[in-house]
Backbone as JSON Lines, residues from 0, in Angstrom:
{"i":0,"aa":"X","n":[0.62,17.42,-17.39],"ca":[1.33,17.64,-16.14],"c":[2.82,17.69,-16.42]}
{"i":1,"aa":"X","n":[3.69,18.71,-16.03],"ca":[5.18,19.06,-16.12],"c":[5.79,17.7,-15.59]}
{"i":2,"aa":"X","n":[7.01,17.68,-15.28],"ca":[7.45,16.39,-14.5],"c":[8.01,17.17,-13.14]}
{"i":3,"aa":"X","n":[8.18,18.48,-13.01],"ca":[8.1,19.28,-11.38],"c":[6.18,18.67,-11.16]}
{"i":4,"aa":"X","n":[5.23,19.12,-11.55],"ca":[4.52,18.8,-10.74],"c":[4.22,17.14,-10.67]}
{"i":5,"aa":"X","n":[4.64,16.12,-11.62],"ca":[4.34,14.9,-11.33],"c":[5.62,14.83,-9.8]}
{"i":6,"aa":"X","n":[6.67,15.55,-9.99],"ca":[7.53,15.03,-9.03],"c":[6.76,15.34,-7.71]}
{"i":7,"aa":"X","n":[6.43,16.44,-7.46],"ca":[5.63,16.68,-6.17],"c":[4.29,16.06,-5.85]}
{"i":8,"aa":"X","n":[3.68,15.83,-6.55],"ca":[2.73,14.81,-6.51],"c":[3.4,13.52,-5.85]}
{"i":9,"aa":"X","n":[4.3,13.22,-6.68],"ca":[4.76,11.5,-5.95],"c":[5.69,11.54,-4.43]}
{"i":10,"aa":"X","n":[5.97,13.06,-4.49],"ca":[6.66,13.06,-2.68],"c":[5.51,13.26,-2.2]}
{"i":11,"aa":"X","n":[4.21,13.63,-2.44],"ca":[3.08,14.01,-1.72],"c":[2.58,12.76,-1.45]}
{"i":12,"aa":"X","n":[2.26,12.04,-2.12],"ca":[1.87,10.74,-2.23],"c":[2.76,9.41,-1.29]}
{"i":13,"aa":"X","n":[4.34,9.66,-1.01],"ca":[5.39,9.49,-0.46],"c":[5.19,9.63,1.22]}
{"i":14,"aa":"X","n":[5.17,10.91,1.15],"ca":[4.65,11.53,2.57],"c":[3.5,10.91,3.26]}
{"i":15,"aa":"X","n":[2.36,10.83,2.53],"ca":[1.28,10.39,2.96],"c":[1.34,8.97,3.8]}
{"i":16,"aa":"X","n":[1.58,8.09,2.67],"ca":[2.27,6.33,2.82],"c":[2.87,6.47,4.07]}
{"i":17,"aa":"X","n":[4.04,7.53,4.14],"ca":[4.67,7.23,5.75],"c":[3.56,7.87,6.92]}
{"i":18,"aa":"X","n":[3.36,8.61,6.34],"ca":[2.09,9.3,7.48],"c":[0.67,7.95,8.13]}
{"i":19,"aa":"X","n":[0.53,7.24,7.22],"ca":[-0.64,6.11,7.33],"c":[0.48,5.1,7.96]}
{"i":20,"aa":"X","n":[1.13,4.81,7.65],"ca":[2.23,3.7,8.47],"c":[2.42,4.27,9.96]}
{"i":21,"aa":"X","n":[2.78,5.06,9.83],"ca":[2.93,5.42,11.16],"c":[1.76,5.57,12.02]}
{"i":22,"aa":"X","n":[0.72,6.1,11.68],"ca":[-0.36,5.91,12.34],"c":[-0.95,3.91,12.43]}
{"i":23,"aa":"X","n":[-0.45,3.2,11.54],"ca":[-1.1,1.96,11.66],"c":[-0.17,1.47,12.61]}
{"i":24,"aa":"X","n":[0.81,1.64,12.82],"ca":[1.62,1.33,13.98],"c":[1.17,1.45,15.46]}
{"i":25,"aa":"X","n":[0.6,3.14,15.15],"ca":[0.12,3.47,16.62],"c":[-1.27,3.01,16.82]}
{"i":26,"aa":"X","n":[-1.82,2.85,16.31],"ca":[-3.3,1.93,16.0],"c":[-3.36,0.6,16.42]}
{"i":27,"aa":"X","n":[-1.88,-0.2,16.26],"ca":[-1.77,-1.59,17.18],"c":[-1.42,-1.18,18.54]}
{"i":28,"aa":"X","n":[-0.39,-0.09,18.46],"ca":[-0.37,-0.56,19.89],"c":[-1.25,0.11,21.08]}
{"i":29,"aa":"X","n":[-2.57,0.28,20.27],"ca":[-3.66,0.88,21.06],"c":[-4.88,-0.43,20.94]}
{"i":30,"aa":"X","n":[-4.23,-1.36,20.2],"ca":[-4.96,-2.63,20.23],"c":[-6.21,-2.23,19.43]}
{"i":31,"aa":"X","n":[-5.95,-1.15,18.41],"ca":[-7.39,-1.12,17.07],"c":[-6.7,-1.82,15.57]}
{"i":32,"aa":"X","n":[-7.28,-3.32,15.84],"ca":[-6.77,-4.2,15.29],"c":[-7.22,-3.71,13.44]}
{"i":33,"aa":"X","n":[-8.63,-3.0,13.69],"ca":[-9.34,-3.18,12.14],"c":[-8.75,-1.75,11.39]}
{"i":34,"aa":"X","n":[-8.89,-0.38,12.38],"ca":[-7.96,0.29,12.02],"c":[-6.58,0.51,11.89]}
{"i":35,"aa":"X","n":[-6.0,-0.28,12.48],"ca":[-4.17,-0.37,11.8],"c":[-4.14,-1.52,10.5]}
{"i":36,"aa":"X","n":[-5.1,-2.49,10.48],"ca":[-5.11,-3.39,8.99],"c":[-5.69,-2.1,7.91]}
{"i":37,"aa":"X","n":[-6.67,-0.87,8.22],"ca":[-6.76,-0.02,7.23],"c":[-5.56,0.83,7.34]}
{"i":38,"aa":"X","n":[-4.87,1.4,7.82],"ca":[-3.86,2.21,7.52],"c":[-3.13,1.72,6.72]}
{"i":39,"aa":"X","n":[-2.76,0.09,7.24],"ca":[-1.25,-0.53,6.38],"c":[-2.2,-0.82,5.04]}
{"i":40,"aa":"X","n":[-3.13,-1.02,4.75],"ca":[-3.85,-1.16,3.47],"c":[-3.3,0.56,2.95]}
{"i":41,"aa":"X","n":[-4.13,1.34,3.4],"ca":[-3.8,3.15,2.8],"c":[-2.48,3.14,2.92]}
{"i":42,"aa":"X","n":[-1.49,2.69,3.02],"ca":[0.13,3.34,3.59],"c":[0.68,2.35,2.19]}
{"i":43,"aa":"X","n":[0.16,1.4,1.65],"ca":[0.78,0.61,0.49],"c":[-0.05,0.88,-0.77]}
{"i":44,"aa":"X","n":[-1.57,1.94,-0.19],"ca":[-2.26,2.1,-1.36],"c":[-1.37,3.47,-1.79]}
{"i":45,"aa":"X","n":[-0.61,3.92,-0.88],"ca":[-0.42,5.38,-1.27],"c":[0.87,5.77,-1.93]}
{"i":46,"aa":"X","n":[1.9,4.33,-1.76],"ca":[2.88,4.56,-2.11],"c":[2.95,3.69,-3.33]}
{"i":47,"aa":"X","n":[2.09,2.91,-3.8],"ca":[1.93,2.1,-5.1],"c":[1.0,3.68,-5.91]}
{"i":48,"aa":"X","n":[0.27,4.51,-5.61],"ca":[-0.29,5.65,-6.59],"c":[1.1,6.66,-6.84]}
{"i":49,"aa":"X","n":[1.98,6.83,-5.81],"ca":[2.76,7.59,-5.94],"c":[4.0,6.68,-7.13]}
{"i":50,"aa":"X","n":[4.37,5.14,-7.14],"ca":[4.88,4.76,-8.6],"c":[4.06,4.93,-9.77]}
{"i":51,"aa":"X","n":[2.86,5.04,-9.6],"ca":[1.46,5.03,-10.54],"c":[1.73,6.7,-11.19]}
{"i":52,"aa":"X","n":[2.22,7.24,-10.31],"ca":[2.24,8.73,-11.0],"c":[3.5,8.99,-11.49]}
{"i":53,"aa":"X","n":[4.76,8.42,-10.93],"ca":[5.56,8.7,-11.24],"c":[5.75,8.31,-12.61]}
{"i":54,"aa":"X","n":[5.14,6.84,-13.15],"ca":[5.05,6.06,-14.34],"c":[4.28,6.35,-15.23]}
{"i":55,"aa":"X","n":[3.36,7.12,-14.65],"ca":[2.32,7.63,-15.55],"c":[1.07,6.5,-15.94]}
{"i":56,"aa":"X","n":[1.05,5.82,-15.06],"ca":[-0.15,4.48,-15.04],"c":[-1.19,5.14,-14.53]}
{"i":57,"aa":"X","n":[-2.46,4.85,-15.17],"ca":[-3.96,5.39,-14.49],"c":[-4.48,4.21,-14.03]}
{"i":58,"aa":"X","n":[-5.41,4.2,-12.28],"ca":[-6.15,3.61,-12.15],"c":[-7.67,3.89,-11.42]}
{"i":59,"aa":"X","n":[-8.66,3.63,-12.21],"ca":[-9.78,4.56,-11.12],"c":[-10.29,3.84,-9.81]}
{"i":60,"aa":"X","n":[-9.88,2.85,-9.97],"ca":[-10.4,1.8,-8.34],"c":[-9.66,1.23,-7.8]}
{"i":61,"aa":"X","n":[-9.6,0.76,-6.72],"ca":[-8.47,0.17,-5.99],"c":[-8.57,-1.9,-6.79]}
{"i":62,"aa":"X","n":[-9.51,-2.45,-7.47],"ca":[-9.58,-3.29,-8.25],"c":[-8.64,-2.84,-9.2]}
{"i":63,"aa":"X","n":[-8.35,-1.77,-9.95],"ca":[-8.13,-1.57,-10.98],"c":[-6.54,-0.93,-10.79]}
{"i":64,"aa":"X","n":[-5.94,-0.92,-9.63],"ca":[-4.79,-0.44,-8.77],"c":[-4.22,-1.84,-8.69]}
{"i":65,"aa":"X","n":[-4.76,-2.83,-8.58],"ca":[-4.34,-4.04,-8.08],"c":[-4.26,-5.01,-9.56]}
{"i":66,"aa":"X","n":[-4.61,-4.49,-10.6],"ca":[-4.28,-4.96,-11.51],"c":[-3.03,-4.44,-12.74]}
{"i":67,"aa":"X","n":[-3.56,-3.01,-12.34],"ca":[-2.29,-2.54,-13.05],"c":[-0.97,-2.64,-12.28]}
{"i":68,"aa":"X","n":[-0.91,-2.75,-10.81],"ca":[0.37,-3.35,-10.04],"c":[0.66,-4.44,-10.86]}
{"i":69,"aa":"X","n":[-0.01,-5.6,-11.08],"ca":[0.08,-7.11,-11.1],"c":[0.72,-6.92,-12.63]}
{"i":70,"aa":"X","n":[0.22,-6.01,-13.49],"ca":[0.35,-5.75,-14.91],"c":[2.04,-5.49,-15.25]}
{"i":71,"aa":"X","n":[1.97,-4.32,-14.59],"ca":[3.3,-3.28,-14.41],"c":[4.7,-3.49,-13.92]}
{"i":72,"aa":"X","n":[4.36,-4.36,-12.37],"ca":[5.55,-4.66,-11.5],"c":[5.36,-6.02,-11.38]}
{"i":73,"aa":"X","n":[4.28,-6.91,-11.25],"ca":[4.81,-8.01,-11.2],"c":[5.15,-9.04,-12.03]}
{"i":74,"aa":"X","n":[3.88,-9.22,-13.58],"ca":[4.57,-9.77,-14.3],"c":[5.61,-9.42,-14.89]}
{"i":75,"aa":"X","n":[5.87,-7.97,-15.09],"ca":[7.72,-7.56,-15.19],"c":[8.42,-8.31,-14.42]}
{"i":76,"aa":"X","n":[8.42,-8.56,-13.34],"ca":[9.28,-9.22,-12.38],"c":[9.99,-7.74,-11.75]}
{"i":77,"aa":"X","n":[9.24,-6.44,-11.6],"ca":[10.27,-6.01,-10.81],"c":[9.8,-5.46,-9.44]}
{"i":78,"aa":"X","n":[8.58,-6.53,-9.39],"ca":[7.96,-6.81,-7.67],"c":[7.71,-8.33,-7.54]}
{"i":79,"aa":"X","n":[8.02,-8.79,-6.61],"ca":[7.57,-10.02,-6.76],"c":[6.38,-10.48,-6.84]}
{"i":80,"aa":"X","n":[6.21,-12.14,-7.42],"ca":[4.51,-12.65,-6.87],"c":[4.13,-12.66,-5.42]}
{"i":81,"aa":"X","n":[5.1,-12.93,-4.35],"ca":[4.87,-12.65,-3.45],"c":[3.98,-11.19,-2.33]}
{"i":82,"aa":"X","n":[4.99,-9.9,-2.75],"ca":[4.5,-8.88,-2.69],"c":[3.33,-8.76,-3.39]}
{"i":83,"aa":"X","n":[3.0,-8.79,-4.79],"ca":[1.41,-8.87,-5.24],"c":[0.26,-9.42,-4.63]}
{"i":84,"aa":"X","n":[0.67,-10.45,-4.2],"ca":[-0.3,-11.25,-3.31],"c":[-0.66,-10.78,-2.17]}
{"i":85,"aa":"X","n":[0.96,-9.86,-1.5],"ca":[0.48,-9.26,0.04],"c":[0.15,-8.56,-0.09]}
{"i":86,"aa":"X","n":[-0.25,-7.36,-1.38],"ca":[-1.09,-6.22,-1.44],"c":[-2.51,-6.75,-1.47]}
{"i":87,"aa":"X","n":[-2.47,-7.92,-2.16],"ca":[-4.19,-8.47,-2.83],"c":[-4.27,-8.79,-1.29]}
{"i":88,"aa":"X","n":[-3.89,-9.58,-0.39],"ca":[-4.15,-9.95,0.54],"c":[-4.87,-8.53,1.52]}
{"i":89,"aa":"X","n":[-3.88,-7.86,1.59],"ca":[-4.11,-7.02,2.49],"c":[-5.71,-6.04,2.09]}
{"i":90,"aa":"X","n":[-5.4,-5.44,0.42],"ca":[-6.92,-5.09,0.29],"c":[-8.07,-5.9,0.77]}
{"i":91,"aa":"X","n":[-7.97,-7.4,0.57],"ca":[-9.22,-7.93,1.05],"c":[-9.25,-8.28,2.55]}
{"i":92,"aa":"X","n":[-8.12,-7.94,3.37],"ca":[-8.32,-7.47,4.9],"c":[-8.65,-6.36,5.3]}
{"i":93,"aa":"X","n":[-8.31,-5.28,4.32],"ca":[-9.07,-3.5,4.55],"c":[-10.52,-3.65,4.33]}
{"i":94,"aa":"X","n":[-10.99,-4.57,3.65],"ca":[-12.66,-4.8,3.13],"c":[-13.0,-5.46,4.26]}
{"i":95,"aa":"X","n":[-12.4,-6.82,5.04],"ca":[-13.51,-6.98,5.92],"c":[-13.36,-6.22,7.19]}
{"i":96,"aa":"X","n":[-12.12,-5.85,7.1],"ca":[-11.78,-4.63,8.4],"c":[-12.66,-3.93,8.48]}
{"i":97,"aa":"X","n":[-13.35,-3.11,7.13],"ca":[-13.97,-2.1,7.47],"c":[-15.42,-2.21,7.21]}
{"i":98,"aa":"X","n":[-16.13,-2.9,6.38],"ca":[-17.16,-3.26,6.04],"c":[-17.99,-4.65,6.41]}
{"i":99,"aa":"X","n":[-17.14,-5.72,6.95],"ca":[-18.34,-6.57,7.11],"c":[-17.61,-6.78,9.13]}
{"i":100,"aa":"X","n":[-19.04,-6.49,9.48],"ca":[-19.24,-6.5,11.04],"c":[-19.21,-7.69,11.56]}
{"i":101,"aa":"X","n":[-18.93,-8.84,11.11],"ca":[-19.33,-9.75,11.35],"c":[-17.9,-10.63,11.22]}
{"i":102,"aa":"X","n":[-16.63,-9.89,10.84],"ca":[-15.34,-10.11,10.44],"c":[-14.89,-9.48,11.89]}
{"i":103,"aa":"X","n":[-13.79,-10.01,12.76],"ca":[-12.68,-9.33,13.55],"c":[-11.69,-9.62,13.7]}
{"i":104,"aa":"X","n":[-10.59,-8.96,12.71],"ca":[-9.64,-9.24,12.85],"c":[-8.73,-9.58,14.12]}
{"i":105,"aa":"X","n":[-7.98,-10.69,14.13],"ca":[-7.42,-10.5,15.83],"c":[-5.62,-9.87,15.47]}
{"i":106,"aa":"X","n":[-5.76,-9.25,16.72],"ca":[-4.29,-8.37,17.13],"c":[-3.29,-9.22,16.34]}
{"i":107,"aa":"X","n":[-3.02,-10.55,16.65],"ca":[-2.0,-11.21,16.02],"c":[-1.74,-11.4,14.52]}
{"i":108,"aa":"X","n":[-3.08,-11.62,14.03],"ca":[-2.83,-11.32,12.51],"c":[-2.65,-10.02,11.8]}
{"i":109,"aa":"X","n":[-3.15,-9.1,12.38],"ca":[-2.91,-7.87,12.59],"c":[-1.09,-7.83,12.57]}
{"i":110,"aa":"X","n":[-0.94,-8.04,13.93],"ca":[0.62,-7.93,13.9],"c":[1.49,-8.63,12.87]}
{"i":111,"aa":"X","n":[1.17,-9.79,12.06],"ca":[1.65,-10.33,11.15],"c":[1.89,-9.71,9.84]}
{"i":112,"aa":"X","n":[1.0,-8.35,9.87],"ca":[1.12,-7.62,9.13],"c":[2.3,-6.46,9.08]}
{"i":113,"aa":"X","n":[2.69,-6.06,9.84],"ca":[3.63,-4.95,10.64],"c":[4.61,-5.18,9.29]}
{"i":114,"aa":"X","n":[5.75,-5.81,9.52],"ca":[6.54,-6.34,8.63],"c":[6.67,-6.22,7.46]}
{"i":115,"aa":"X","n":[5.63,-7.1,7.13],"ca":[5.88,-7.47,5.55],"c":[5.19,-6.18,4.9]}
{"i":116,"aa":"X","n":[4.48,-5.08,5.54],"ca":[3.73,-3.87,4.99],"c":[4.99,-3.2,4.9]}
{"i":117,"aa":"X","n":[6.19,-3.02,6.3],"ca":[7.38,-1.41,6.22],"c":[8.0,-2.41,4.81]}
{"i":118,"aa":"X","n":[8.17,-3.57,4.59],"ca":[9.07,-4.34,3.69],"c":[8.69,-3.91,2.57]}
{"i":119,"aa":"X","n":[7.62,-3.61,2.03],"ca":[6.83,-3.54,1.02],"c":[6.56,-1.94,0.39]}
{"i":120,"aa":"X","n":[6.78,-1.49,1.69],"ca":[6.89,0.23,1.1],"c":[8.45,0.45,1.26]}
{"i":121,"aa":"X","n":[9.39,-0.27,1.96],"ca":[10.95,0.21,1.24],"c":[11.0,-0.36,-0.22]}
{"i":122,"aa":"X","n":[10.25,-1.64,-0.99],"ca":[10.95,-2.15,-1.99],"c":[10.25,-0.83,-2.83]}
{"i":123,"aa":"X","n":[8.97,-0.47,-2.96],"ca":[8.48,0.5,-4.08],"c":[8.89,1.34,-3.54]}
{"i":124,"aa":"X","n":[9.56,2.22,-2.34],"ca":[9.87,3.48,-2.16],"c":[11.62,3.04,-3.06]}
{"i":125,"aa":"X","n":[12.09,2.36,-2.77],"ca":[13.31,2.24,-3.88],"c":[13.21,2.37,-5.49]}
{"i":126,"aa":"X","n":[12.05,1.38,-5.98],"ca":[11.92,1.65,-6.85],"c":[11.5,3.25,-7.68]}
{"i":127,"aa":"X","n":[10.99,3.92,-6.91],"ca":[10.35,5.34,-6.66],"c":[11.51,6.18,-7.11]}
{"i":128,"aa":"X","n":[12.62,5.96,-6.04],"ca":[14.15,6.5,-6.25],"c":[14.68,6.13,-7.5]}
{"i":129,"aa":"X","n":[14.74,4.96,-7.91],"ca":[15.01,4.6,-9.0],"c":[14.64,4.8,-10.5]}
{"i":130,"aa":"X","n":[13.18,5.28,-10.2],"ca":[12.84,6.41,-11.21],"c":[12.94,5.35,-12.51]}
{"i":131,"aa":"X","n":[12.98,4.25,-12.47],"ca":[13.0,2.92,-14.24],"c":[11.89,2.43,-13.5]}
């Protein structure tokens, strides 16, 4: 792959992230608590593949996304343990969001999410810019 098409790949990937944010936004305030916890899950999965491409890191599963993050940016220190945790966190709220029926997320934890998800796609959309 050239580095024109890795570059368009990672604004594609860029685009997307804001496209799922924005929809998980409008997803709360339609009170679909399990679908806005999956968007902000897809809106941080999309902008952690788009550093993944820009870096040239492979991962084939979202297990395997969550380790090469932990690998890459956090024991580097140039994401925090914190943020690692709110991605791990949040994947295993997209899992019972969407797969176990017997899980419902409520609006408020939901909303607890809002935040620390836009926080989390400015620090890797900087890093993105930053291109190290």
């Amino acid at each position: 792959m050239t580095q024109e098409e890795r570059k368009i790949l990672v604004d594609m990937q860029v685009e997307r992230a804001h496209r799922f944010l924005n929809q998980a936004d409008e997803m709360m305030d339609m009170d679909y608590s399990d679908m806005a916890v999956n968007r902000f899950y897809y809106a941080c999965f999309h902008i952690v593949q788009a550093l993944f491409i820009q870096r040239e890191i492979v991962a084939h599963t979202h297990s395997g996304m969550l380790t090469q993050f932990s690998l890459h940016f956090v024991k580097t220190e140039k994401i925090s343990l914190e943020d690692g945790s709110f991605l791990a966190r949040l994947f295993q709220l997209r899992q019972k969001a969407d797969y176990n029926c017997a899980y419902d997320i409520s609006m408020e934890e939901t909303r607890s999410l809002k935040e620390p998800t836009h926080k989390f796609m400015e620090k890797l959309e900087k890093l993105i810019i930053e291109g190290k």
